[in-house]
NUVOMAR-703817 format. One record per atom (N, C-alpha, C, O): y, z negated, x negated; atom name; residue number from 1. Coordinates in nm, 2 decimals, padded with zeros to 4 digits. Last residue first. Example, Ala and Ser with C-alpha at 12.3 -4.5 7.8 and 13.67 -1.06 7.14 Angstrom:
# residues 2
+--------+--------+--------+------+-----+
|     yy |     zz |     xx | site | pos |
+--------+--------+--------+------+-----+
| -00.22 | -00.71 | -01.28 |    N |   2 |
| -00.11 | -00.71 | -01.37 |   CA |   2 |
|  00.00 | -00.79 | -01.29 |    C |   2 |
|  00.11 | -00.80 | -01.34 |    O |   2 |
| -00.57 | -00.78 | -01.32 |    N |   1 |
| -00.45 | -00.78 | -01.23 |   CA |   1 |
| -00.33 | -00.78 | -01.32 |    C |   1 |
| -00.33 | -00.85 | -01.42 |    O |   1 |
+--------+--------+--------+------+-----+
END
This chain:
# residues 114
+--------+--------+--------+------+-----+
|     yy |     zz |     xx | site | pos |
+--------+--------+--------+------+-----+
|  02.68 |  06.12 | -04.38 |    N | 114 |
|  02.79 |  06.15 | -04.39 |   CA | 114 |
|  02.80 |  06.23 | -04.25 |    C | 114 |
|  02.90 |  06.29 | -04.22 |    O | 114 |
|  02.42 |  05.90 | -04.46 |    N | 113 |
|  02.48 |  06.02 | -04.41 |   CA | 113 |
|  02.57 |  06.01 | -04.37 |    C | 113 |
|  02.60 |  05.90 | -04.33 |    O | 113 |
|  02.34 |  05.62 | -04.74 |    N | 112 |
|  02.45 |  05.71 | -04.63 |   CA | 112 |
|  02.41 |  05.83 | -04.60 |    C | 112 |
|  02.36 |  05.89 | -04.69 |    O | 112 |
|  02.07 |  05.49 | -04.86 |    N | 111 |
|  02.12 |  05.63 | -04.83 |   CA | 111 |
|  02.20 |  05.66 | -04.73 |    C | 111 |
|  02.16 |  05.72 | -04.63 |    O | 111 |
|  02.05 |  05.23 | -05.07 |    N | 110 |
|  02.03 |  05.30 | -04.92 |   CA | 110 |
|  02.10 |  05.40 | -04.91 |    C | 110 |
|  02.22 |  05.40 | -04.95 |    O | 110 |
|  01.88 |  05.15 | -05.37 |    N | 109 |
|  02.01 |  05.18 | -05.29 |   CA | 109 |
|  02.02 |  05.26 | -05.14 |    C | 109 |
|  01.99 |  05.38 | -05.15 |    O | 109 |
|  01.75 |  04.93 | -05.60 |    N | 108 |
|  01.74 |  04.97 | -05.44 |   CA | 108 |
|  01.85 |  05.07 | -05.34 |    C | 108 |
|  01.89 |  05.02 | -05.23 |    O | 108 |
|  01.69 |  04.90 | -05.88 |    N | 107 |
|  01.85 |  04.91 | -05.79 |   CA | 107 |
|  01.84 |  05.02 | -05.70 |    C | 107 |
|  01.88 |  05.14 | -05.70 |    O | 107 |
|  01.54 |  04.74 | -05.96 |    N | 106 |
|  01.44 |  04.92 | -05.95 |   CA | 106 |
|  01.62 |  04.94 | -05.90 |    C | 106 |
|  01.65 |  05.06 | -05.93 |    O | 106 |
|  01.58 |  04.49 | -05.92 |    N | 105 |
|  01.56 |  04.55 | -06.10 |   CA | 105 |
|  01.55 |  04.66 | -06.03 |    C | 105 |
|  01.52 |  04.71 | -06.14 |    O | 105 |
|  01.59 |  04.41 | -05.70 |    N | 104 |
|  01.75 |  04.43 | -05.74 |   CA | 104 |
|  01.75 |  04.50 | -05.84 |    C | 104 |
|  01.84 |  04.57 | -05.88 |    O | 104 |
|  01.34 |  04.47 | -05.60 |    N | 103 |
|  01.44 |  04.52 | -05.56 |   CA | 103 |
|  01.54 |  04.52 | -05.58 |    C | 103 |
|  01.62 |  04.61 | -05.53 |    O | 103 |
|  01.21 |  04.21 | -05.75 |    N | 102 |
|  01.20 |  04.35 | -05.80 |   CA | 102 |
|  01.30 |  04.46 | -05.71 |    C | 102 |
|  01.33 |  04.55 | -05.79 |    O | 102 |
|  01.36 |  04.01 | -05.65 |    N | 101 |
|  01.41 |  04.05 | -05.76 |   CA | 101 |
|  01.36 |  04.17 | -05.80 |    C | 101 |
|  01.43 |  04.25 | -05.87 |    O | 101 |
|  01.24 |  04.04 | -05.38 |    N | 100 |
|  01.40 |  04.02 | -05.41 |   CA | 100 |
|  01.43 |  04.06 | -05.53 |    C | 100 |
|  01.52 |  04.14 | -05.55 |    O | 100 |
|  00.99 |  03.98 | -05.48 |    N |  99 |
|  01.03 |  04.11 | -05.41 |   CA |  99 |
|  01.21 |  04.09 | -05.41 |    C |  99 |
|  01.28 |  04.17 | -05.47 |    O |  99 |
|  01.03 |  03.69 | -05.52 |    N |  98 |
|  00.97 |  03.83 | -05.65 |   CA |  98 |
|  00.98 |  03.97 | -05.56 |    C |  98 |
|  00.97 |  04.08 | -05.62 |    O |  98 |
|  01.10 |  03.53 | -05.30 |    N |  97 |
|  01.17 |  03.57 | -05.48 |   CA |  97 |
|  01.14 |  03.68 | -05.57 |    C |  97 |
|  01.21 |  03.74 | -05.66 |    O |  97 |
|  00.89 |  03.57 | -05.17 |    N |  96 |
|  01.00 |  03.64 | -05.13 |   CA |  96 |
|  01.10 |  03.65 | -05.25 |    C |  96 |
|  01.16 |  03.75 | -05.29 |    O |  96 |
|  00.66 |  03.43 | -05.34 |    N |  95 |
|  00.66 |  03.58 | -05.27 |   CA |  95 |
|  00.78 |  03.63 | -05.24 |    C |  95 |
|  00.79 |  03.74 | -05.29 |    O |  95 |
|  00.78 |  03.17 | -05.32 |    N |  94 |
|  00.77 |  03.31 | -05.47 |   CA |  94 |
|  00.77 |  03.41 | -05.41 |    C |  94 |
|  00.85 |  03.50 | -05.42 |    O |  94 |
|  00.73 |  03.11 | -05.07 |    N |  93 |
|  00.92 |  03.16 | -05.16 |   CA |  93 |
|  00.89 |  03.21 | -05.27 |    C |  93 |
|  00.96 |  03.29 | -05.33 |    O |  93 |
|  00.50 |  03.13 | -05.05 |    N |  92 |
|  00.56 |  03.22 | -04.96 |   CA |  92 |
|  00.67 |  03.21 | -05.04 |    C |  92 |
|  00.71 |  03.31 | -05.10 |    O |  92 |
|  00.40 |  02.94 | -05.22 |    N |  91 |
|  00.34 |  03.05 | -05.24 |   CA |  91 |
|  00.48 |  03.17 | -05.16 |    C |  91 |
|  00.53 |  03.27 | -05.21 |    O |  91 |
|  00.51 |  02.77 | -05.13 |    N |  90 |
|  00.56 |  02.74 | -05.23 |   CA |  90 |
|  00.54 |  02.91 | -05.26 |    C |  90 |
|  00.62 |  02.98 | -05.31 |    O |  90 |
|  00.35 |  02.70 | -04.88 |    N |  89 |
|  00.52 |  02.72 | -04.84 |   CA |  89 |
|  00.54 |  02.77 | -04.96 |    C |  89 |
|  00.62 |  02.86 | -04.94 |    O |  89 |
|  00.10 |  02.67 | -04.97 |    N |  88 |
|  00.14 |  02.76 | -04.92 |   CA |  88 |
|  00.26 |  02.86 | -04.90 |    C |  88 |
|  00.28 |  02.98 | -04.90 |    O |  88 |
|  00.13 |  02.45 | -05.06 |    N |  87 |
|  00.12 |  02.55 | -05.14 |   CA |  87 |
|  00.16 |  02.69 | -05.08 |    C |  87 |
|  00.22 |  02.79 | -05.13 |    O |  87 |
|  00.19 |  02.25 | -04.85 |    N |  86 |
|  00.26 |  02.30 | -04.93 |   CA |  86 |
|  00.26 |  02.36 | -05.03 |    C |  86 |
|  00.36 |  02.35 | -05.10 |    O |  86 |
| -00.09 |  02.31 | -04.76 |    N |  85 |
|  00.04 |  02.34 | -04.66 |   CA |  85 |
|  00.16 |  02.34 | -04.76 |    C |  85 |
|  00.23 |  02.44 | -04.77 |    O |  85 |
| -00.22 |  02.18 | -04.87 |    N |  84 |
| -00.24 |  02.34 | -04.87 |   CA |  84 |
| -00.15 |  02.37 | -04.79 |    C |  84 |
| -00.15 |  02.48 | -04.74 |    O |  84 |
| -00.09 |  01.91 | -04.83 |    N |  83 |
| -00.14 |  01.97 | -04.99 |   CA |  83 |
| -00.15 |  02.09 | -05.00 |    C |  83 |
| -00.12 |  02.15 | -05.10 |    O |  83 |
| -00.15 |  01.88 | -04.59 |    N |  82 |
| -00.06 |  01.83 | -04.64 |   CA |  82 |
| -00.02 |  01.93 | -04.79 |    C |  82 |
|  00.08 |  01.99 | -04.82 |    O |  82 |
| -00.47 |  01.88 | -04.57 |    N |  81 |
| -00.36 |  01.93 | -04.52 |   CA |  81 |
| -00.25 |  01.94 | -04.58 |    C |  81 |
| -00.25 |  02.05 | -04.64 |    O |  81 |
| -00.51 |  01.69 | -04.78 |    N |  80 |
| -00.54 |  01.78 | -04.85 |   CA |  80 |
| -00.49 |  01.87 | -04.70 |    C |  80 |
| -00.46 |  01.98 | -04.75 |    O |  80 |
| -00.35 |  01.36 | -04.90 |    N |  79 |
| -00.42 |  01.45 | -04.75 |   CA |  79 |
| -00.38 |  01.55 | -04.77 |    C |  79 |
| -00.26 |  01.57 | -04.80 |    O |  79 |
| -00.56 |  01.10 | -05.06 |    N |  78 |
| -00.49 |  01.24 | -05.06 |   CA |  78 |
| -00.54 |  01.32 | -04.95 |    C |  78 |
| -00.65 |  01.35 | -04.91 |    O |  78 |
| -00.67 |  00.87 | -05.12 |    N |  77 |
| -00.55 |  00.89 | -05.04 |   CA |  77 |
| -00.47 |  01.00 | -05.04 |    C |  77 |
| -00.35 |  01.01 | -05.02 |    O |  77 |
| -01.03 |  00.95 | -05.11 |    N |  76 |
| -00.87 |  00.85 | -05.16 |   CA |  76 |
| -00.79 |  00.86 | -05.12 |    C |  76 |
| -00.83 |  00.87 | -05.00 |    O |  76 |
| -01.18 |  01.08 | -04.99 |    N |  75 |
| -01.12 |  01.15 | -05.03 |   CA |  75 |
| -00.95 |  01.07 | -05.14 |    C |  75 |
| -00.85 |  01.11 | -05.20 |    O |  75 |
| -01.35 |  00.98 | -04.79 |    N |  74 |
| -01.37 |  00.99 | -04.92 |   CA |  74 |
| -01.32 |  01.03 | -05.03 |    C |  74 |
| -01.37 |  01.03 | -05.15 |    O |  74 |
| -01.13 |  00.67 | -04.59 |    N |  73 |
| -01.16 |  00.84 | -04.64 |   CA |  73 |
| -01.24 |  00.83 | -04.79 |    C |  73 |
| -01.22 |  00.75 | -04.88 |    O |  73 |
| -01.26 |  00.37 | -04.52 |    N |  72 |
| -01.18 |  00.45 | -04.62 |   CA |  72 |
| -01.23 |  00.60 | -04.63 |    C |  72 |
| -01.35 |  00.63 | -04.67 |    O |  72 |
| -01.18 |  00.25 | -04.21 |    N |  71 |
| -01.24 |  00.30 | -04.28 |   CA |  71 |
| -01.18 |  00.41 | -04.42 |    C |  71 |
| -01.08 |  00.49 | -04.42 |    O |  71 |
| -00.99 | -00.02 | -04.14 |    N |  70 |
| -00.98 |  00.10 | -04.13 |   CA |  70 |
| -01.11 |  00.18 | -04.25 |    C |  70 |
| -01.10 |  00.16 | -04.36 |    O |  70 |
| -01.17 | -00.35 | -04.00 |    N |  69 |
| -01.06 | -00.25 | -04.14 |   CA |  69 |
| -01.06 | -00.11 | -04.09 |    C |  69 |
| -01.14 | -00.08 | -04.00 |    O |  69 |
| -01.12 | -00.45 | -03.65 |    N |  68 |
| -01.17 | -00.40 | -03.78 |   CA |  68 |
| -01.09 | -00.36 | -03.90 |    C |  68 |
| -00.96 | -00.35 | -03.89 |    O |  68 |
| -00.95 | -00.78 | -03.52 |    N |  67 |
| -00.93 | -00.60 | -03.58 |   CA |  67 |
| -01.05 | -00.57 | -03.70 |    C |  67 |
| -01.07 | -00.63 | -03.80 |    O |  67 |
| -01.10 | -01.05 | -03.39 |    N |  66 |
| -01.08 | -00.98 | -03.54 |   CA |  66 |
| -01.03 | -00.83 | -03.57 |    C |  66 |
| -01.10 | -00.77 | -03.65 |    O |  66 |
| -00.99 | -01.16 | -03.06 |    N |  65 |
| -01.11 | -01.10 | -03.13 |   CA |  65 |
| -01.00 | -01.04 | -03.30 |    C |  65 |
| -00.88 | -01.01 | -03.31 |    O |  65 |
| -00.81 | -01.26 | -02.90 |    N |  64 |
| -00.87 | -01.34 | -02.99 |   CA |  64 |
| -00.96 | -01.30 | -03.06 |    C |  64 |
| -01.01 | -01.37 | -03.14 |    O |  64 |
| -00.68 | -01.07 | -02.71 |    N |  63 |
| -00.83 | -01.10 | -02.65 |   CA |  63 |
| -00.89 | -01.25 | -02.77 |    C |  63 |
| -00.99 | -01.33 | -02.74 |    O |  63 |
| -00.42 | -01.02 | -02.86 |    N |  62 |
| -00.45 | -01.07 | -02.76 |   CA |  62 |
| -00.58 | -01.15 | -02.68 |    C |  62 |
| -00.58 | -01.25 | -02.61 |    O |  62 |
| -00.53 | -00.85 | -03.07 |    N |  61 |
| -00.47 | -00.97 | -03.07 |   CA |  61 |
| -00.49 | -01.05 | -02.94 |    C |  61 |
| -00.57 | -01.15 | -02.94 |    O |  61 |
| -00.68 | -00.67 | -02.92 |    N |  60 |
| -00.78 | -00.71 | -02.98 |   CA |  60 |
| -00.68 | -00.87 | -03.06 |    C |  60 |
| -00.74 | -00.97 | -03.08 |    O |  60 |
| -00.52 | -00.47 | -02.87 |    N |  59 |
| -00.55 | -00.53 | -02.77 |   CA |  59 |
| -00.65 | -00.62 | -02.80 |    C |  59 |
| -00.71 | -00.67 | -02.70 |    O |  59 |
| -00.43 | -00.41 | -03.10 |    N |  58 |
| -00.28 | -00.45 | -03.01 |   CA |  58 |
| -00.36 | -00.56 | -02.93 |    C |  58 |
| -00.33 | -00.68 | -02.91 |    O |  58 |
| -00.66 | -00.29 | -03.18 |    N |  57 |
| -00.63 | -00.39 | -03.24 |   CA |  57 |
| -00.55 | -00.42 | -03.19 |    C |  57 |
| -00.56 | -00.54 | -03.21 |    O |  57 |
| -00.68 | -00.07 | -03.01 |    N |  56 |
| -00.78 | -00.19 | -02.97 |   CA |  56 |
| -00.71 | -00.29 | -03.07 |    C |  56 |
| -00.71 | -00.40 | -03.01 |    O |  56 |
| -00.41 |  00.10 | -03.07 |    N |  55 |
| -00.45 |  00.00 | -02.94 |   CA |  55 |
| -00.53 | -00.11 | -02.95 |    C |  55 |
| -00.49 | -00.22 | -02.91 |    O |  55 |
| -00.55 |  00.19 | -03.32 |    N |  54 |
| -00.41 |  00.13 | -03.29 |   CA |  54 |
| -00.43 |  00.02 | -03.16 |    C |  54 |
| -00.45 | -00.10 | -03.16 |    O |  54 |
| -00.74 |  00.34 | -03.23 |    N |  53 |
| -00.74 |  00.18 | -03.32 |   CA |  53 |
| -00.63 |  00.16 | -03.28 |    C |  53 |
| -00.62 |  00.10 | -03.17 |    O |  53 |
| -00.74 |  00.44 | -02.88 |    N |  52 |
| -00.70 |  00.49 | -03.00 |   CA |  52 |
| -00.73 |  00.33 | -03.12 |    C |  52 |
| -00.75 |  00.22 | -03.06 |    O |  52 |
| -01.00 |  00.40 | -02.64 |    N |  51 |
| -00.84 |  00.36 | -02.64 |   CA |  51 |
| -00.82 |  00.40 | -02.86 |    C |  51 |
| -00.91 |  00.36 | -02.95 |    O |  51 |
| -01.24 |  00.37 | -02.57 |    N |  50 |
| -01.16 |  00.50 | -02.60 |   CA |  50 |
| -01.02 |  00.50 | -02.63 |    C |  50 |
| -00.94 |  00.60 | -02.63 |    O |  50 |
| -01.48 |  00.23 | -02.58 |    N |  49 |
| -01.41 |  00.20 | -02.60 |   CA |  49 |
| -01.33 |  00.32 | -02.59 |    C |  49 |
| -01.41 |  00.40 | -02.63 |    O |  49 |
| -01.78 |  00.23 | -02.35 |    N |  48 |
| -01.72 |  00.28 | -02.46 |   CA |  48 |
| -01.59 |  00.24 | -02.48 |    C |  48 |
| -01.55 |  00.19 | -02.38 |    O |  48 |
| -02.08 |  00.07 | -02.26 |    N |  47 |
| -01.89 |  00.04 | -02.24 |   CA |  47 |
| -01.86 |  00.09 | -02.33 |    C |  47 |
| -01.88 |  00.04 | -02.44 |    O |  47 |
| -02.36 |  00.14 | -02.09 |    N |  46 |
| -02.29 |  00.11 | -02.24 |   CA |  46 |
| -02.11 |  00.16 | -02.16 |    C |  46 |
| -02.06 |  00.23 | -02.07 |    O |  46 |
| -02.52 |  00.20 | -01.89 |    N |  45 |
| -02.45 |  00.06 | -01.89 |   CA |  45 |
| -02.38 |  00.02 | -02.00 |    C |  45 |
| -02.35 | -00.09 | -02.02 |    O |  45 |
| -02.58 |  00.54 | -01.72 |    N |  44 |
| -02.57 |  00.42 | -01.83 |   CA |  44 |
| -02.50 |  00.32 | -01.81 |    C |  44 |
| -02.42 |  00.33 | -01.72 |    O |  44 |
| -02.61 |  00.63 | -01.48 |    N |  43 |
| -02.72 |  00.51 | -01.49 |   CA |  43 |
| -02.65 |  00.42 | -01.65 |    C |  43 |
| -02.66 |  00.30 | -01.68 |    O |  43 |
| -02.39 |  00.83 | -01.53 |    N |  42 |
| -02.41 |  00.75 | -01.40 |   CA |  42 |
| -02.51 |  00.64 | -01.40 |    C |  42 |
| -02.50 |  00.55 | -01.31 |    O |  42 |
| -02.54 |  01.04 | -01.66 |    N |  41 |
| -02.44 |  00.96 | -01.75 |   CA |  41 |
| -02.39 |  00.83 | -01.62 |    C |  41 |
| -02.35 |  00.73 | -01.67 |    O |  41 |
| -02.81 |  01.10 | -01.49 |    N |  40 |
| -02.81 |  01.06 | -01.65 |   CA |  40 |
| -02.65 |  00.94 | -01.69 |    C |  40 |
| -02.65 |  00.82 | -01.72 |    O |  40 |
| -02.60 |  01.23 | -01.38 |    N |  39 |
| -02.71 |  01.08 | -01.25 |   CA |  39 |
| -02.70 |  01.04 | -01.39 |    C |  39 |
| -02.61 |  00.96 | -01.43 |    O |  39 |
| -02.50 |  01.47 | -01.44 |    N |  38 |
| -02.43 |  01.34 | -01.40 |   CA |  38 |
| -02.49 |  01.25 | -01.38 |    C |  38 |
| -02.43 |  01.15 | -01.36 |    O |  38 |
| -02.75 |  01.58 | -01.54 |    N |  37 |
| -02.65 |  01.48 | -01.63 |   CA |  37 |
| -02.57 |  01.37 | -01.61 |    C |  37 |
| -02.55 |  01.26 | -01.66 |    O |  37 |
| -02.78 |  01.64 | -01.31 |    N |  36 |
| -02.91 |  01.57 | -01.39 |   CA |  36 |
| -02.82 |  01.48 | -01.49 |    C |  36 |
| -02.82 |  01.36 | -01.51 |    O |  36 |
| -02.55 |  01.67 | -01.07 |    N |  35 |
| -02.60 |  01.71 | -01.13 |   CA |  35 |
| -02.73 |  01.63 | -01.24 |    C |  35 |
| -02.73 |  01.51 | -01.21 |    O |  35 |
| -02.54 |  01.51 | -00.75 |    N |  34 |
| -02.46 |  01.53 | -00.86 |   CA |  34 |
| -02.59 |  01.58 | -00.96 |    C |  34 |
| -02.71 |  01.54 | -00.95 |    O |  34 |
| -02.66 |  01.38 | -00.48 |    N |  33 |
| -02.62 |  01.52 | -00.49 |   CA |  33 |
| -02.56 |  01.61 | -00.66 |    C |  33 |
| -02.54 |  01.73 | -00.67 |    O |  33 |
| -02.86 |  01.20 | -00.35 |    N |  32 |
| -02.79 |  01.25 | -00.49 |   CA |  32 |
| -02.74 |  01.39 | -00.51 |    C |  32 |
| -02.80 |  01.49 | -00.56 |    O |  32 |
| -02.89 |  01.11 | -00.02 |    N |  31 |
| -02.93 |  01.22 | -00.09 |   CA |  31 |
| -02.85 |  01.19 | -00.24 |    C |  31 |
| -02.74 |  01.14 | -00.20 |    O |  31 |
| -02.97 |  00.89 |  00.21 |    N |  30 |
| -02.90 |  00.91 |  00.13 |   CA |  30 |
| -02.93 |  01.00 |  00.02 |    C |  30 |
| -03.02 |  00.95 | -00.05 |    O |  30 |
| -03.20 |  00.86 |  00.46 |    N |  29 |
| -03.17 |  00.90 |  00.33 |   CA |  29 |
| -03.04 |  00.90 |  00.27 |    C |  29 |
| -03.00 |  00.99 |  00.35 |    O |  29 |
| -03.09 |  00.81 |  00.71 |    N |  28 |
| -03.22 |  00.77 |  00.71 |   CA |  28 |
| -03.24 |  00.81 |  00.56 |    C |  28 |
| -03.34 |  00.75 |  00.53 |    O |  28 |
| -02.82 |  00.82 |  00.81 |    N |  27 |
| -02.87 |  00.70 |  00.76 |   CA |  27 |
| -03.02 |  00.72 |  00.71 |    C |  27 |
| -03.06 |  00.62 |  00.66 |    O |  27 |
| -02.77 |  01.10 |  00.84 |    N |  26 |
| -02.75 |  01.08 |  00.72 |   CA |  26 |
| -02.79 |  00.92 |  00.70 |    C |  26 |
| -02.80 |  00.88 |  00.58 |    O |  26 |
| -03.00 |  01.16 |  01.07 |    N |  25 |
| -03.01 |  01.20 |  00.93 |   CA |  25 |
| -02.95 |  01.17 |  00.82 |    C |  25 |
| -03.00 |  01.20 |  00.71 |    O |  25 |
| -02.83 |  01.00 |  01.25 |    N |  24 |
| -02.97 |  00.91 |  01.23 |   CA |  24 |
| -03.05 |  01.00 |  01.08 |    C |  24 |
| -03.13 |  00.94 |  01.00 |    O |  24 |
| -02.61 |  01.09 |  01.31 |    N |  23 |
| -02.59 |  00.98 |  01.27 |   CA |  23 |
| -02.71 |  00.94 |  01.19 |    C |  23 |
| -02.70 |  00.88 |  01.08 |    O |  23 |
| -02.71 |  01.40 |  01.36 |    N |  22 |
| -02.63 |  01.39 |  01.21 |   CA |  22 |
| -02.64 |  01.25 |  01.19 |    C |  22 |
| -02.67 |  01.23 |  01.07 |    O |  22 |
| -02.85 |  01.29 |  01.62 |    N |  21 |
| -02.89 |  01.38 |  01.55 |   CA |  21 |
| -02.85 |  01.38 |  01.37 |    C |  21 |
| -02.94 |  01.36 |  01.28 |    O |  21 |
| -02.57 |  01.23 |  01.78 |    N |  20 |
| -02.66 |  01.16 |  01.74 |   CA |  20 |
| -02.76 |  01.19 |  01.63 |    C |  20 |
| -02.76 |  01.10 |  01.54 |    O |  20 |
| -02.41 |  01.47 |  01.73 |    N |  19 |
| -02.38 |  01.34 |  01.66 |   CA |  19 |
| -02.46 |  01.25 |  01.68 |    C |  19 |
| -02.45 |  01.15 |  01.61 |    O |  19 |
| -02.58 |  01.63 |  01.89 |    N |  18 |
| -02.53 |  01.66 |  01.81 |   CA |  18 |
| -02.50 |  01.54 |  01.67 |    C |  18 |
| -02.55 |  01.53 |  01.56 |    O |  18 |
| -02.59 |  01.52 |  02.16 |    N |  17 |
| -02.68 |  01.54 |  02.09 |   CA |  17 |
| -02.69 |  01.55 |  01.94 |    C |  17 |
| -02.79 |  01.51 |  01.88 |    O |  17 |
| -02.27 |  01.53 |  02.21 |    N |  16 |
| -02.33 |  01.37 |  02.18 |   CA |  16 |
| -02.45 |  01.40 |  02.10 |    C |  16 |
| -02.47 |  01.35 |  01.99 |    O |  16 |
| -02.26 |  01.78 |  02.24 |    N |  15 |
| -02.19 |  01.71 |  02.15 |   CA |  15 |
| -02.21 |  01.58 |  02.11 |    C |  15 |
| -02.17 |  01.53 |  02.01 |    O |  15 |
| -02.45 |  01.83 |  02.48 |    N |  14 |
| -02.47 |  01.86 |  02.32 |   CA |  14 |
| -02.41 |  01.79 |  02.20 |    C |  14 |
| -02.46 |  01.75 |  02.09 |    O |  14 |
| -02.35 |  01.69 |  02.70 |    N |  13 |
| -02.45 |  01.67 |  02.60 |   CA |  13 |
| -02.51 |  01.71 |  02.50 |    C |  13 |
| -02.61 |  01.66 |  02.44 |    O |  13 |
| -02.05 |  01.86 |  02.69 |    N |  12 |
| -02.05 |  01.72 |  02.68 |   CA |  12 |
| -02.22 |  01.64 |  02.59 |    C |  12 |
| -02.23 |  01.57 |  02.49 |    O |  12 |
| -02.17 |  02.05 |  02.76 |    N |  11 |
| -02.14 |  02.11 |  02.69 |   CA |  11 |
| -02.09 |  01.91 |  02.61 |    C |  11 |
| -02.09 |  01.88 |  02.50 |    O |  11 |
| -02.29 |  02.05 |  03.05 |    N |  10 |
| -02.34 |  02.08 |  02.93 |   CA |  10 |
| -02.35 |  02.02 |  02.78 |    C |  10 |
| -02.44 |  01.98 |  02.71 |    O |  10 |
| -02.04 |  01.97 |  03.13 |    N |   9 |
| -02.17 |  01.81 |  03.13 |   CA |   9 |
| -02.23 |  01.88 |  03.05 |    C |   9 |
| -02.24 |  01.82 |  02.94 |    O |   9 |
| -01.92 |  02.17 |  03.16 |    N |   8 |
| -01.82 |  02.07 |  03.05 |   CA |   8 |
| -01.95 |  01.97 |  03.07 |    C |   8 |
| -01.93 |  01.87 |  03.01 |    O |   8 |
| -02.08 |  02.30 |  03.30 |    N |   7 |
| -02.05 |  02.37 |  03.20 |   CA |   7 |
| -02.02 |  02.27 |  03.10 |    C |   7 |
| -02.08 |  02.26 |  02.99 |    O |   7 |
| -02.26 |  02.17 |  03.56 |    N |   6 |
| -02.12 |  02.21 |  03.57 |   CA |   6 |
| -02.12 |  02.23 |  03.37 |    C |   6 |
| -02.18 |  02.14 |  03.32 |    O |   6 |
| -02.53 |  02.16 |  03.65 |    N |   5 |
| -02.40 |  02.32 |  03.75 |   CA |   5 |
| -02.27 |  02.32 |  03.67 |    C |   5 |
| -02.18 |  02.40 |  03.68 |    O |   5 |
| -02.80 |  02.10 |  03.61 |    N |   4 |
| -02.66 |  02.07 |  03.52 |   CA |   4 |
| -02.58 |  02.18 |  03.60 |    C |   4 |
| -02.60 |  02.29 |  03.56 |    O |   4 |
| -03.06 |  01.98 |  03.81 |    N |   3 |
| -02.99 |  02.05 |  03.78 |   CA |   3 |
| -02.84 |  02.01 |  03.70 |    C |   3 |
| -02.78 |  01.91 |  03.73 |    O |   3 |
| -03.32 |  01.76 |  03.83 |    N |   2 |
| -03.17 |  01.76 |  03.87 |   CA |   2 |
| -03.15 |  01.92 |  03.72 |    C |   2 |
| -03.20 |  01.95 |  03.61 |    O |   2 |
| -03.59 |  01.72 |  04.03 |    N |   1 |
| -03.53 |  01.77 |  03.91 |   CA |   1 |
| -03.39 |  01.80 |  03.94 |    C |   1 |
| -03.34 |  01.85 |  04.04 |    O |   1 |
+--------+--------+--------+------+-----+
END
């Protein structure tokens, strides 16, 4: 029986033990480590498109393919942003007109100290 006397042979065969040991566990499995969803969104085979219309039709000359139409709002051609936004504005300068003017009719006067 042989004896180990010197520290660094020790310490030498663990570290090989060692990496032997990790070599042969990570070949023997490969694990999934990512979440249910992720594996879920990771198995699909559908191709989304994400690029804006604009684009796919730029990119849709090119490829030979037909641009879709643009879908029509239900709304016809009124953008009702747009619309309450400038009532709004319209609302706020009355507002400020009519306090202006009731301030000039009551004749508002500020008080000097002397």
């Amino acid at each position: 029986m042989s004896r180990i006397t010197k520290p660094h042979t020790a310490l030498l065969l663990a570290v090989v033990a060692l990496l032997v040991a990790g070599a042969t566990q990570a070949a023997a499995a490969p694990s999934d480590l990512r979440s249910p969803d992720a594996r879920d969104a990771g198995q699909s085979t559908q191709v989304t498109d994400l690029r804006s219309p604009d684009a796919r039709d730029a990119g849709a000359r090119f490829a030979g393919q037909v641009p879709e139409p643009a879908p029509k709002t239900s709304s016809g051609d009124v953008e009702w942003v747009y619309l309450f936004v400038g009532l709004a504005g319209v609302a706020l300068v009355g507002g400020v007109v009519t306090m202006a003017m009731r301030r000039r009719r009551l004749g508002h006067v500020t008080s000097s100290r002397v």
